[in-house]
C-alpha positions in Angstrom: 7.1 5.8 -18.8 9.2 3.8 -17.0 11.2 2.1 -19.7 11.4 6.0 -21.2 13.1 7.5 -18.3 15.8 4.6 -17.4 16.6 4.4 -21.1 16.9 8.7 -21.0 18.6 8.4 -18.2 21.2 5.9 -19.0 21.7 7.6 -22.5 22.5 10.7 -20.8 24.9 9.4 -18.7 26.5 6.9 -21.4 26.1 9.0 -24.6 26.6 12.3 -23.5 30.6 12.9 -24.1 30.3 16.6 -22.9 29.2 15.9 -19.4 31.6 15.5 -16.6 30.6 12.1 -14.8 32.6 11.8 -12.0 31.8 9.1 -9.0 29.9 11.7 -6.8 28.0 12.7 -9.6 26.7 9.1 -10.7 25.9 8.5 -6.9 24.0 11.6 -6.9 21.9 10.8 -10.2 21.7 7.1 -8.9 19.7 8.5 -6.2 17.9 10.5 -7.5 16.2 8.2 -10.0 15.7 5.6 -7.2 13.9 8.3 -5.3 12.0 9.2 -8.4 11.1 5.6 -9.2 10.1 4.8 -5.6 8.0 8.0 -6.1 6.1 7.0 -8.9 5.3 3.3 -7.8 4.1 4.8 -4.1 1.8 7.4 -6.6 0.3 4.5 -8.8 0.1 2.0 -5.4 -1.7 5.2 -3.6 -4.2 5.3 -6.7 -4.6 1.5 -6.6 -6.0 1.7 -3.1 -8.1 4.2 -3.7 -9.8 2.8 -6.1 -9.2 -0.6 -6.6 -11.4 -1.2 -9.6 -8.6 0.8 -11.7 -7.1 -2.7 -11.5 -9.7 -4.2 -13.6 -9.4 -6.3 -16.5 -11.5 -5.1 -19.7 -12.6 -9.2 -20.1 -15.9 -7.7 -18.4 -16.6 -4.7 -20.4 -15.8 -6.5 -23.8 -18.3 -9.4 -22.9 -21.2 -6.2 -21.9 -20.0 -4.6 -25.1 -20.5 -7.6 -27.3 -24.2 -8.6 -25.5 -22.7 -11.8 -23.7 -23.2 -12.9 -19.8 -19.5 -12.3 -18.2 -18.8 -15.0 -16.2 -19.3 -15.2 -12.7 -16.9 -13.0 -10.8 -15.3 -11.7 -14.2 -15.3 -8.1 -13.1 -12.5 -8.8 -10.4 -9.8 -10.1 -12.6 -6.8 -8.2 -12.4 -5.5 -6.7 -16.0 -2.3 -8.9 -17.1 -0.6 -5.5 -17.6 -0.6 -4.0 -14.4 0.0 -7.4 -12.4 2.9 -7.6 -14.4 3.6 -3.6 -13.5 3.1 -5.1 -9.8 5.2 -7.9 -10.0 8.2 -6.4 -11.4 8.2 -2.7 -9.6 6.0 -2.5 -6.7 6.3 -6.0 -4.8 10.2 -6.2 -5.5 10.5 -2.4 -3.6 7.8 -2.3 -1.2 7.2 -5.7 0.1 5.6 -4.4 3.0 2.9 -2.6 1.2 1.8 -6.0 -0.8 -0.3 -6.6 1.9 -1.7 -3.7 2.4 -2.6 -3.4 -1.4 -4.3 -6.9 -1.3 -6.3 -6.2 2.0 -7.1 -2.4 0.7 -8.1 -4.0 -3.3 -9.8 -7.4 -1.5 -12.4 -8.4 -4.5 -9.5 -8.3 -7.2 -7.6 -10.9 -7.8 -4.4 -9.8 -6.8 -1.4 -12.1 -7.4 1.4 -11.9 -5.4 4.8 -13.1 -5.8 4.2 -16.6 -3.4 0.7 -16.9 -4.5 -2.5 -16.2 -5.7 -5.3 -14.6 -3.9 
């Protein structure tokens, strides 16, 4: 959804020859999509720590699913999708709330931008 709205966003302002883009008005729409973005990372962070087993990696389910013994631990693995979500969004704009996340979702296996925990 991401990806959608910056490539919206930058075809309105690029594409559209019929809007007026002046230097307040980019400044304005600037803003407002960093405010929207920082909005929807502090909404998926907020649903994160409330549940931290949304961060959970299907490896688990698909082992149950196929009759097999997960391994040891396998159920806090982290889904590659949303650490990558994390490392590219969340830790680069709130680097004061990585620690919070980790502390809040303790038995997954966050990975943080320095290092593993």
């Amino acid at each position: 959804m991401h990806l959608l709205l910056e490539m919206t966003y930058k075809s309105i302002l690029l594409n559209d020859g019929l809007l007026c883009i002046d230097k307040q008005r980019k400044i304005a729409l600037d803003n407002f999509r960093e405010a929207f973005d920082k909005t929807i990372m502090f909404h998926v962070t907020c649903v994160f720590c409330m549940n931290p087993m949304y961060l959970m990696s299907s490896d688990y389910s698909d082992y149950m699913a196929c009759g097999m013994e997960p391994p040891v631990d396998r159920q806090y693995d982290v889904a590659p999708f949303i650490q990558a979500y994390l490392d590219k969004t969340i830790y680069q704009a709130f680097h004061d709330w990585v620690a919070k996340l980790v502390e809040v979702a303790s038995p997954m296996r966050l990975r943080t931008l320095e290092r593993e925990i």
